[in-house]
N, C-alpha and C positions, 0 to 999 in steps of 0.2 A: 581409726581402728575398726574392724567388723568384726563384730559378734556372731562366735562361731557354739558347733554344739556342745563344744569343750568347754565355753565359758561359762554355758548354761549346764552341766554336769559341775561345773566347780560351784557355782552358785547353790547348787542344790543339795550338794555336798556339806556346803557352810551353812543352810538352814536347818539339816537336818537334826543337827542340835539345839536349835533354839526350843520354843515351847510352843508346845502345838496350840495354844492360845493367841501366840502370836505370830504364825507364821505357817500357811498351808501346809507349806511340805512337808512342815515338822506332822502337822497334823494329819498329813494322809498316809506317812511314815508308822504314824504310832498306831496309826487303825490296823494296820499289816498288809502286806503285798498282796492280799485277798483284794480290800478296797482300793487300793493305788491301780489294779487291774481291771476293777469293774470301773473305777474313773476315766485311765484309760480306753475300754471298750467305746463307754458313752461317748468319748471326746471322739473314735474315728467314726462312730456313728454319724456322729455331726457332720463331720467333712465328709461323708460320703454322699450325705444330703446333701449339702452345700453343692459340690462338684456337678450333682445330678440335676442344679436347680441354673445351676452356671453363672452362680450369683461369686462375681471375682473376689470381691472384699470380703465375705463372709466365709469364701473358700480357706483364704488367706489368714485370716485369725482363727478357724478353726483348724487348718493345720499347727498354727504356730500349740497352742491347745493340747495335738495330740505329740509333738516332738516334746512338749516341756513333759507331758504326762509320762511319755515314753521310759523317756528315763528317770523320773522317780521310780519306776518299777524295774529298772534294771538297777536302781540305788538299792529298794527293796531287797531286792534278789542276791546284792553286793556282785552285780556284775558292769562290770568296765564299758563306756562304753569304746576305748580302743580294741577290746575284745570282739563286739560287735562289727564294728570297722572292718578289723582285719578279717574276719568273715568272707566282708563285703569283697575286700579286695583280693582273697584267695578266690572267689567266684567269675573275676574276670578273665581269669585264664582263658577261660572259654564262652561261647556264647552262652545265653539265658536258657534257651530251647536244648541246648546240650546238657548242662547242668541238672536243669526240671527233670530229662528223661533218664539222667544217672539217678535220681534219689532211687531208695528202697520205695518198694510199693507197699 
């Protein structure tokens, strides 16, 4: 079986009842999508370092880092991450460079 981002949204789902004594997400849950945010930030920080240092393994755990973070704050937020998804997949219609230059400015 491989662990997808779905398992890790169910997973996070099912911590966020526990007690934030024992179990992060409860606890970065309880501090409010303000701290679940700023953890996030720190954590792509990291990976950006990492990437910029081209160090592979370090890359690697600190994405994993910012994907689990991710979505605690879209837990936070009570936003889905199939919401997110389908986003992604309404954006394929077209190229990325086509897309960019639809947004409002």
């Amino acid at each position: 079986m491989t662990f997808s981002l779905a398992d890790l949204e169910a997973r996070i789902a099912a911590r966020a009842s526990a007690s934030p004594e024992d179990s992060w997400t409860a606890k970065l849950l309880a501090a409010g999508p303000e701290r679940a945010a700023k953890k996030f930030g720190e954590e792509a920080v990291e990976a950006v370092i990492a990437a910029v240092k081209g160090d592979r393994a370090e890359l690697i755990a600190e994405s994993a880092d910012v994907l689990y973070h991710l979505l605690v704050v879209l837990k936070a937020r009570d936003v889905a991450l199939q919401d997110v998804l389908s986003q992604l997949e309404a954006r394929t219609a077209r190229s990325g460079l086509a897309e960019k230059a639809a947004r409002p400015r």
